[in-house]
N, C-alpha and C positions, 0 to 999 in steps of 0.2 A: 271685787268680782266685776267684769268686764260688764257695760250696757248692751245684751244679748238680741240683733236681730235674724228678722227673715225675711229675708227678698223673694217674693212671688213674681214672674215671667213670663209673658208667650212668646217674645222674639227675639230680637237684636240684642239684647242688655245692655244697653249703653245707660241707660239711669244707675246699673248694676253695677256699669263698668266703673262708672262716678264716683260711688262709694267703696268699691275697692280699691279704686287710686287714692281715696283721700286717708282710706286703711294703714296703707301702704309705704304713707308717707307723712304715717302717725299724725294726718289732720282729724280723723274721724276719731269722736270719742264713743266709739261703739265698738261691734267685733260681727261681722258677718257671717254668723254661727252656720245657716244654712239657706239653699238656694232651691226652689220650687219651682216648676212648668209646670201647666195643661198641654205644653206642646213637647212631645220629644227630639223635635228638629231643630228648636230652640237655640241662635246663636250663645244665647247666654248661658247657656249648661257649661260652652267650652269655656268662657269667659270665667267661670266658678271651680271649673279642674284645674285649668293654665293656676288660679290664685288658692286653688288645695281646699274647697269650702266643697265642704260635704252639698251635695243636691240628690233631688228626689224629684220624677216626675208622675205626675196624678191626671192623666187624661179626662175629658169629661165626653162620654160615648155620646154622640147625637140621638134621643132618643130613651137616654137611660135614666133612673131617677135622681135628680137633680138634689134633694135631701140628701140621701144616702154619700151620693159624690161628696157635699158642703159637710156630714159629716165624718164622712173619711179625714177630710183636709184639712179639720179642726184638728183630729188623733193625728195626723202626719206631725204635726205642726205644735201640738201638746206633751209631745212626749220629749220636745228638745227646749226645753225650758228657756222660751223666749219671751221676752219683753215689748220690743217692739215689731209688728209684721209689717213691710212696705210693700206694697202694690205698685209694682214699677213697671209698666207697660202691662200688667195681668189682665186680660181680655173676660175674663170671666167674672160674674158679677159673685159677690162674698152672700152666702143664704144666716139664716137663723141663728146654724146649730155654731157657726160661724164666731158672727157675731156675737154668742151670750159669751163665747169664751176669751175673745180678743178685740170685744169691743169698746173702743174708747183707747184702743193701743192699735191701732191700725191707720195706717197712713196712706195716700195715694196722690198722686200728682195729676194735674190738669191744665193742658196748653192754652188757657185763657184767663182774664179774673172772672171768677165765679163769686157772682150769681149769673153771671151775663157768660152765654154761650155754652152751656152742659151740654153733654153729652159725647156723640162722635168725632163731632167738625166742627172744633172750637175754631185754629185759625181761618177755616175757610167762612164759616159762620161771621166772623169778625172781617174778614172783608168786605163781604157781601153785606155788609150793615154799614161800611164804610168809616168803622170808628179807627183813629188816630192812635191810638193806646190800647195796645192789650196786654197779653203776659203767660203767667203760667201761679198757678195756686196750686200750695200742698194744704191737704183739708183730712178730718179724721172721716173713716169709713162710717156709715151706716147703712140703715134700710134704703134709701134712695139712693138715684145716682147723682153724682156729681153734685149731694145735698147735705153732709155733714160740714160741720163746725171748721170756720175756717182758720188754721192756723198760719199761714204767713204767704204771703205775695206777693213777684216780681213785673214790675212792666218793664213791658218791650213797645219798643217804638213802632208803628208800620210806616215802612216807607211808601212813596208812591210809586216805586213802579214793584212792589211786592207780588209773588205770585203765592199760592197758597203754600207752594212747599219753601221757596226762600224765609216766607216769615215763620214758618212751622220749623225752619234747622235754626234761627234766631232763638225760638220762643224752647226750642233742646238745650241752649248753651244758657241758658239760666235757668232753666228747669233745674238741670244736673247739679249747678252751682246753692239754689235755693233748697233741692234735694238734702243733701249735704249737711247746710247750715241749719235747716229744722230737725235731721237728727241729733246734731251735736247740741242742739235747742233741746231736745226733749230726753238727750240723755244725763244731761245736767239737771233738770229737774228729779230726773230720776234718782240719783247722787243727792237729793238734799232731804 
C-alpha cells in the first residue's frame, strides 16, 4: 500500500509542484492522495487537476470560529486515510482538533535554519542580521510556530549583493529539493 499524503496550499504550489514531479518521475516514494486550500484562487489547485489528484478547498471566513474551521479540516482530511499531511506554503496556522489527529505526521517547510529566524521573514530577517549561511528546515507541526522537532536542513549560501527575494528564489530551489527527500525519508520509515 502506497505511503498516502496531503498537501495543504494557499498559493503558487510550487513546493506541490516538487512533489508531483518527483511522483512522476517515480522519485517519490509516496502517492499525492489529496490537495487542500484555504484559498480558492490558489495556483496550486490547477497544478493538482493538470496531475488528476483529487483537491478540496476549506476557506477560513475572517471572523468565524476558528475551532470549528481546524475541525472541519481534520474531517476533510480524516476521511482519506492519510499518513502524512504537508504544509507546503499553507498560510494558516493548524489548531488542536488538528493536531490530536495528525500530530507527529505533519510536516512544514521553513526558508531559514530554525531555531534562528521563525516566523514570516526568514530570508529578510537573515539579512538584516547579516549572517553568511542560511537555508530552508522541514520540521514536524506543533502548537507553536515555526517550533516543532526538527527533521532535516539545507544551507544556502547568501551572497553579497543578495536582495531578500534573490536569496528567498535560492533558499525555494532547495526547499523543493529537501522537501522531497524528507518525504521519501519518512516514507521509508514508514515501510519498516
Amino acid at each position: 500500500m502506497a505511503f498516502r499524503i496531503a498537501v495543504l496550499i494557499s498559493g503558487t504550489g510550487s513546493l506541490l509542484q516538487a512533489l508531483l514531479d518527483a511522483q512522476a518521475a517515480g522519485e517519490l516514494r509516496a502517492e499525492v492522495a489529496v490537495v487542500g486550500s484555504d484559498n480558492a484562487a490558489a495556483q496550486g489547485l490547477q497544478r493538482a487537476a493538470e496531475a488528476g489528484v483529487p483537491s478540496f478547498v476549506h476557506p477560513f471566513v475572517k471572523g468565524s470560529d476558528r475551532a470549528a474551521w481546524d475541525s472541519e479540516l481534520t474531517e476533510l482530511l480524516g476521511a482519506r486515510d492519510i499518513d502524512l499531511v504537508v504544509l507546503a506554503g499553507f498560510m494558516k496556522l493548524v489548531g488542536p482538533a488538528f493536531l490530536a489527529r495528525f500530530g507527529g505526521r505533519t510536516i512544514n517547510t521553513h526558508p531559514a535554519l530554525l531555531p534562528s529566524f521563525p516566523g514570516m521573514h526568514g530570508p529578510r530577517d537573515a539579512l538584516e542580521h547579516g549572517v553568511k549561511i542560511t537555508g530552508t528546515t522541514v520540521f514536524e507541526v506543533d502548537a507553536g510556530v515555526d517550533t516543532g522537532r526538527i527533521l532535516a536542513q539545507e544551507p544556502v549560501r547568501v551572497l553579497p549583493d543578495d536582495t531578500v527575494d534573490s536569496l528567498h528564489e535560492r533558499i525555494k530551489v532547495a526547499e523543493r529539493v529537501l522537501l522531497v527527500h524528507t518525504v521519501n525519508d519518512l516514507a521509508s520509515q514508514g515501510d519498516s
